[in-house]
N, C-alpha and C positions, 0 to 999 in steps of 0.2 A: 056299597057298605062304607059308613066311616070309617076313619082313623080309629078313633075311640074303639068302635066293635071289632076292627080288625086286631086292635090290642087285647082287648079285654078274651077273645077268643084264644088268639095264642098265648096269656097267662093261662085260660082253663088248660089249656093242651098241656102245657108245659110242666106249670107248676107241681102236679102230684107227681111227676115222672120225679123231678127235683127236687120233693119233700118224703119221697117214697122210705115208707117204716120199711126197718131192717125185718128178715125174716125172725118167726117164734122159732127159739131152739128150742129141743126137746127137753120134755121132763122127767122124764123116765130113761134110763141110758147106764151104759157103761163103756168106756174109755179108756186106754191105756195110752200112757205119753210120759215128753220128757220135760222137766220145767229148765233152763238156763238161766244161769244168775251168772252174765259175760264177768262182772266185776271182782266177784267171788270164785272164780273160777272151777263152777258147779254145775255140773250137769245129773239132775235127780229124776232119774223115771219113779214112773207112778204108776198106778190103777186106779182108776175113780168106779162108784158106784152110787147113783143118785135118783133117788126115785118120790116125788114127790105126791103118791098117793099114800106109800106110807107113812110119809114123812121122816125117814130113813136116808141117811148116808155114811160110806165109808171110804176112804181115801187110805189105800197102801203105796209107802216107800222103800224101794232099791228091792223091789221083787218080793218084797210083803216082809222084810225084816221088822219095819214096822206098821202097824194097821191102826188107825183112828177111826173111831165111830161116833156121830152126831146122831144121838137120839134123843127130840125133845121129846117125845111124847112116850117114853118107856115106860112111865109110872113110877119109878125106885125115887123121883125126885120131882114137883110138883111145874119143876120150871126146865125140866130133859135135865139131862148129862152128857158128857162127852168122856172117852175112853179112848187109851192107847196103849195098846198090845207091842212091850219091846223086851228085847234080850239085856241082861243085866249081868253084870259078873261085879265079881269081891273076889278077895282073895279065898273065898272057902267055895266059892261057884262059879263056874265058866258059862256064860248067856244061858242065863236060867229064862225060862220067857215069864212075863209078868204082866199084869195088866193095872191102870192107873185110870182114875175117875176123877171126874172135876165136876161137881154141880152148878147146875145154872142156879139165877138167883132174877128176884121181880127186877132188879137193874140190868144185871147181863144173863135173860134165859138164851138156853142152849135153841141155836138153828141150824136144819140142817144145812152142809156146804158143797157147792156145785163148783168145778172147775172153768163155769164159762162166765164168763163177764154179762151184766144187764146191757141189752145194746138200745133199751128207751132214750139216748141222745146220738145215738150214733148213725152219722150220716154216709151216705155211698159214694165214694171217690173214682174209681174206677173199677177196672179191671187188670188182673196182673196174673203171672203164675208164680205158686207158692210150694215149695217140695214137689213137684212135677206132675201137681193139678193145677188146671185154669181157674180163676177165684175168681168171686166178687172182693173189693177190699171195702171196709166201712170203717170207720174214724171219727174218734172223739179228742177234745182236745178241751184245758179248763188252766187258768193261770190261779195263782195261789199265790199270792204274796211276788218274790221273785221267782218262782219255779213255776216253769210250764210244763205240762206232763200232757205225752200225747198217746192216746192208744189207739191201737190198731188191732183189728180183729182181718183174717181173711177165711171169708167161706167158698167149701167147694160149688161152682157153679151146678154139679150134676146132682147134687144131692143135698145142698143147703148147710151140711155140717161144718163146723170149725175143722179148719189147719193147720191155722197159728193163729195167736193171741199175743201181741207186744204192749209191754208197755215203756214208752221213753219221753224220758226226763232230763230238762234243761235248767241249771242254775243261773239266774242273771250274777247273783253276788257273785257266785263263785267263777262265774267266766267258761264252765262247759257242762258237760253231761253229767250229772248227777246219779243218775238212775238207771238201770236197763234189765228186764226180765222177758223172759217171752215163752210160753208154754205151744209145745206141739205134740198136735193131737193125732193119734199114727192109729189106733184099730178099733173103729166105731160097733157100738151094738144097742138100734134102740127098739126097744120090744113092746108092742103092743103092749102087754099084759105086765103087771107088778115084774120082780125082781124076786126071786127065790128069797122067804122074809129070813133063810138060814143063812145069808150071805151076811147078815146083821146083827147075827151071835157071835161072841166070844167064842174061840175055842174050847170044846170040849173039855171039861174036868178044870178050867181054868180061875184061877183065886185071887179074887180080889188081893191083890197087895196093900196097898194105900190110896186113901181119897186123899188128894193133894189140897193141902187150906183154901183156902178163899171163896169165891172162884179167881180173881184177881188176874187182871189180865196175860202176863205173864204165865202164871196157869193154861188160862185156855188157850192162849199161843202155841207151846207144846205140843197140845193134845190137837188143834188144828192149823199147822203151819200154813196150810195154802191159804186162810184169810187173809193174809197179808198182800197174795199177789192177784188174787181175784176180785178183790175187795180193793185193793190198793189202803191196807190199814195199817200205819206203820204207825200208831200213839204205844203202844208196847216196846217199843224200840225209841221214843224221846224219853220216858217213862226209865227205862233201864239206862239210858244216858245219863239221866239226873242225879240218878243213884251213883252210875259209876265215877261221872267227876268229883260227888260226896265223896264216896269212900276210900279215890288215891290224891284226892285234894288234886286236882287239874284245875287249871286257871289259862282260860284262852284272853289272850291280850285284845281280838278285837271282837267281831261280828264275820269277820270272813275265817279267822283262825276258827271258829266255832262251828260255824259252819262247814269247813273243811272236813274238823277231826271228826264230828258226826257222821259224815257220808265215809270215812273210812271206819269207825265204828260199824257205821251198820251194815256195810257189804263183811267186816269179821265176822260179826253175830252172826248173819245169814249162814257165810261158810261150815262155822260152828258147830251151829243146830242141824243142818245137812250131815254134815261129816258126821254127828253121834246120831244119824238117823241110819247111817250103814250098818251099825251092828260092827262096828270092828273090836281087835282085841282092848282096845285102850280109849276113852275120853277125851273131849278138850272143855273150857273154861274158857270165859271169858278174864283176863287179866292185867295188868298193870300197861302192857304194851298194844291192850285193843284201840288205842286212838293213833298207834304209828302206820304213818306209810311203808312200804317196801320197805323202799329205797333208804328209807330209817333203822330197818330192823336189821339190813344190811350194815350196818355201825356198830354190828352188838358182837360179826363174827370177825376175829381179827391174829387169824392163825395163817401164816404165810408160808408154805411150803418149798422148802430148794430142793432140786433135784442132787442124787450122786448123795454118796459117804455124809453123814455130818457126826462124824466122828467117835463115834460110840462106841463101846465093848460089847462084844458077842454074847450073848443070850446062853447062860446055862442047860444044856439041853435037856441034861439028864432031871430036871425038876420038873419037869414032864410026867415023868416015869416015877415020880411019887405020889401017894396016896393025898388028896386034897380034901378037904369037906366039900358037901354036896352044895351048904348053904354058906354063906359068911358077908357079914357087913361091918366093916371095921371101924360104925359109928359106936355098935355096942361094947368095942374094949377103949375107946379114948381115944382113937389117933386120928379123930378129923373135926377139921376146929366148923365152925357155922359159916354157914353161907353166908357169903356176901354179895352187893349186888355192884358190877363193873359200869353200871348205868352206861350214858351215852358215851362211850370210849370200848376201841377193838383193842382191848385188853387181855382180853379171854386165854392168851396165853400165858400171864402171869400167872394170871390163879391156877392153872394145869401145872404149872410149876412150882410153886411153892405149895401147892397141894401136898404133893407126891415130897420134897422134903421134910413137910413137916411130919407125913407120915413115917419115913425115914429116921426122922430125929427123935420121935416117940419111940420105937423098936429099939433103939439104941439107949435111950435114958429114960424112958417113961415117964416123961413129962412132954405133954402137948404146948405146945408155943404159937401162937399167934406169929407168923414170920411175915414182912413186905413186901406186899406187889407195888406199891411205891418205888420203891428202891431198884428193883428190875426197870420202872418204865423211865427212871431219870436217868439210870446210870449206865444199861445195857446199849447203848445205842453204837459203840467201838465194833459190838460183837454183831453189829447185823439189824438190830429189836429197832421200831421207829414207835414206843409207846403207847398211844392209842390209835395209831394207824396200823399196828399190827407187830406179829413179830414171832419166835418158834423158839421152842423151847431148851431146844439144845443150844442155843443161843445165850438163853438165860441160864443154862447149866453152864456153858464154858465162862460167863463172866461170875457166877459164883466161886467155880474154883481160883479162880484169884482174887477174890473179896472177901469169899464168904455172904453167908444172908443174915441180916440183921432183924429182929422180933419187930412188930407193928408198934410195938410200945417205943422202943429207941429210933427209931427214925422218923416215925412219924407217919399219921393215918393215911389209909385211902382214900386220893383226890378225883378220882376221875378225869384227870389231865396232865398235860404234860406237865411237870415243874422241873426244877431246878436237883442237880445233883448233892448229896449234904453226905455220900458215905464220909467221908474224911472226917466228919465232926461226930460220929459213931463211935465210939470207945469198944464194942461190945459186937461181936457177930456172935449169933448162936449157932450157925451150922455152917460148917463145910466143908465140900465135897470132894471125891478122889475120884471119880470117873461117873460117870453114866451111859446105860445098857437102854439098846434097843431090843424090846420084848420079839420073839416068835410071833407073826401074824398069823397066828391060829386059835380058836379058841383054847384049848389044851395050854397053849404058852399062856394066855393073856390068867388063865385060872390059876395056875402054878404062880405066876408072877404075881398076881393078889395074894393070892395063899403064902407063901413066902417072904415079899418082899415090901408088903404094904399095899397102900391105893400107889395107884397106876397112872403118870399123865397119858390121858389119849387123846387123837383129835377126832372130829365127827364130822358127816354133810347133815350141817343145821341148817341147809336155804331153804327149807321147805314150811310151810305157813302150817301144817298141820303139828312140826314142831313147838311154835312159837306160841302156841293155845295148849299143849299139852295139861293134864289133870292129873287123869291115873292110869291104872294100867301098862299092860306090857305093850311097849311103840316100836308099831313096824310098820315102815314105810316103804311101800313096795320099792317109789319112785328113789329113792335114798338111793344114792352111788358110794362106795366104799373102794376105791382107787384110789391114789395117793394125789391125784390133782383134784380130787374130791369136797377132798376135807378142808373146812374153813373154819372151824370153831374149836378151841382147847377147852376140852373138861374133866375130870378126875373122875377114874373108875374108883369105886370105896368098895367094891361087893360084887358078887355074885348071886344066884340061886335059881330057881325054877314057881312059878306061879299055875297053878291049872297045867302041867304039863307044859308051859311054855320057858325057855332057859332065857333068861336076860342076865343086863348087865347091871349092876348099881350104879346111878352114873349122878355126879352133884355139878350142879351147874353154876354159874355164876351173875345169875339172872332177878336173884332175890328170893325170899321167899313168897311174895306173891305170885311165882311163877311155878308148877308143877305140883308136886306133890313133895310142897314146905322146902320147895328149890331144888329136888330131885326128881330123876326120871328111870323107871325100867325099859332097859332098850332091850330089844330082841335080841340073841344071840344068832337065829336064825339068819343064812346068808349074810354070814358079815354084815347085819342090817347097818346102814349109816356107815361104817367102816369104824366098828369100833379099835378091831385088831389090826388093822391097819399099822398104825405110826405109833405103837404104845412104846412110851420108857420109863425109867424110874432111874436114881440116883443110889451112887454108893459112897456114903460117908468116910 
């Protein structure tokens, strides 16, 4: 036999083994799994249900708190709809459940959506084990400009089904991993026969709420989050980028800074819409601070705590044991001037300080006064305070009592940085002080000390990123520590009350009003959530 045929024979042999098509997944099927978004620090089980004789599917999150349904062919809309069943609260409703429609259209009609990836390019690389089954592993891989993105599926060798699904993403601009998702699929069911077609109804008795405009992508995003990772379709996410540089006027100086702020952009979003996909008691937003890294947002908390005595008078007990209102926010009588925003400087102890004086200084003459956190970050530094690298507020209380605090108007505006000291060229202090009291760390004290004594500096553990997206609602952070080496961020209690049965605090922050809810937040009272009551004080004129 030639050369020639002895070649051409071991190509036949060879070749199909080494172009061999990935197996059909099913079409019919139900799944239960977890998605990870490493980046975003999210782990979202799911339920899928996908059955393509009906042309039906539904995909529930975090145990069916929320349920989306892809039905093109329901008839109510000529081109499907898509629907998602979630809990909602206001302050007149605690998760009412609700259901939301978005119609398809001749440019974006509704399809149904499968959890598992098209594997028509996907080639067999080996063999491995994956969650403690033997697998096939198959792999696709496609470059894009400077990102390469590679995905990887592994099926079980005994039965052909998915075990895991990755997708991972390399930037050249940016010099590393851009992207990482990976879904696993843990309790297979695929049935001969359709899908009970009642698994594709709405609950029972349940009313339309609102058909959400458009369909517009953002729309359907919502109502089908897993396009994104099955699909790999992030144009909703450059789309809402565009919008948000628009609307806080962001200006990246190159192509890699832009580049950057967008892959942390879109791992917050991600987190985001996860996190309000649990059905918890509060919201998050996307906000002013969606393009910071960590390590950035860590510059925003700048409350330094010393251990032992820091000099304070003893907490009135017996105010306790007085009658308090159930509600009170002491925006409604005058004594709390507008948020302001500490921008990039660990200030946040000034404003927890001058907070709590100006409220002081209203109780006493009923006139509200703009007072200096300026003045605290130039001039406290004898007493301990290092400006915007941090500082504590009895710090700023003992250098008031030998200055006094001088109004925003006479010293001169908030800089967000360090400057130069100018009290001496002041003619004019408007408050000052004869001692300050460290509140009762109990709820009971911290109510009475609002109720009494005015807003309240307190400190909080703000490290946690579900913070930093806050909207509305009452926030409770399982993971929040309330210990005294806890707390990193100074903010002013203004109120009290109860929402849906829930007791929180009023708490104003110093983050802007782009941030929460007009730059406040309801914290739980619950477990000292955050440690509200923790390190509360207030000043006595």
């Amino acid at each position: 036999m030639s050369f020639i045929a002895v070649a051409l024979l071991v190509a036949a042999v060879v070749a199909p083994a080494a172009l061999a098509a990935a197996p059909d997944l099913p079409n019919v099927f139900t799944v239960t799994g977890v998605l990870s978004l490493p980046y975003a620090e999210i782990k979202e089980p799911f339920s899928a249900y996908f059955d393509t004789k009906q042309n039906k599917s539904r995909i529930d999150y975090y145990g069916g708190v929320v349920k989306t349904y892809q039905l093109p062919g329901d008839g109510v809309s000529t081109f499907g709809i898509s629907r998602k069943v979630a809990p909602m609260t206001t302050e007149e409703v605690l998760n009412q459940i609700n259901c939301f429609q978005v119609n398809g259209t001749k440019e974006a009609p509704i399809t149904i959506q499968t959890v598992l990836p098209d594997l028509a390019n996907f080639t067999k690389t080996g063999h491995e084990m994956m969650n403690s089954l033997n697998c096939t592993v198959w792999q696709y891989s496609v470059k894009i400009g400077q990102k390469k993105n590679v995905y990887t599926i592994w099926l079980a060798d005994e039965t052909n089904l998915p075990v895991r699904y990755e997708m991972f993403g390399y930037n050249s601009l940016l010099g590393s991993h851009y992207d990482k998702y990976y879904v696993d699929y843990v309790d297979w069911d695929t049935p001969n026969t359709s899908i009970p077609s009642v698994i594709f109804d709405i609950p029972e008795g349940m009313i339309l709420l609102q058909i959400f405009p458009g369909p517009g992508e953002f729309h359907q995003h919502q109502v089908n989050p897993m396009h994104e990772y099955i699909h790999d379709n992030d144009e909703h996410i450059h789309g809402m980028f565009d919008g948000y540089k628009k609307d806080y006027s962001k200006d990246y100086k190159d192509d890699f800074e832009h580049a950057s702020r967008l892959h942390v952009f879109k791992h917050n979003l991600r987190y985001i819409e996860s996190q309000n996909r649990r059905g918890l008691t509060y919201t998050l937003a996307m906000n002013h601070l969606a393009d910071r890294k960590d390590r950035e947002l860590v510059s925003l908390r700048g409350f330094h705590r010393s251990p032992g005595y820091n000099g304070a008078d003893a907490f009135d007990e017996s105010l306790t044991g007085k009658r308090v209102p159930d509600n009170l926010d002491w925006r409604l009588y005058g004594a709390v001037t507008p948020v302001k925003d500490q921008a990039v400087c660990g200030s946040c102890w000034s404003f927890g300080t001058t907070g709590t004086v100006e409220g002081a200084n209203f109780l006493k003459t009923g006139k509200l006064v703009r007072l200096s956190q300026q003045a605290l970050m130039d001039c406290s530094w004898g007493e301990g305070n290092n400006a915007c690298d941090g500082g504590e507020d009895f710090r700023a209380y003992q250098w008031i009592k030998k200055h006094g605090l001088p109004s925003e108007e006479d010293y001169g505006a908030y800089l967000a940085q360090d400057s130069y000291c100018h009290i001496a060229n002041v003619s004019n202090t408007i408050a000052t002080i004869s001692s300050y009291v460290n509140v009762t760390s109990t709820t009971e004290g911290l109510r009475a000390a609002i109720a009494f004594k005015g807003p309240i500096s307190v400190g909080i553990d703000a490290s946690h990123k579900s913070l930093s997206f806050y909207a509305n609602g009452v926030y409770y952070e399982p993971a929040c520590g309330n210990k005294p080496d806890d707390l990193d961020h100074a903010v002013l209690a203004v109120g009290y009350g109860y929402m849906n049965g829930q007791g929180y605090w009023l708490i104003k922050n110093s983050w802007s009003t782009h941030w929460g809810n007009d730059g406040y937040v309801l914290m739980a009272q619950k477990d000292n959530n955050c440690g509200v009551t923790t390190a509360a004080t207030y000043v006595v004129l």
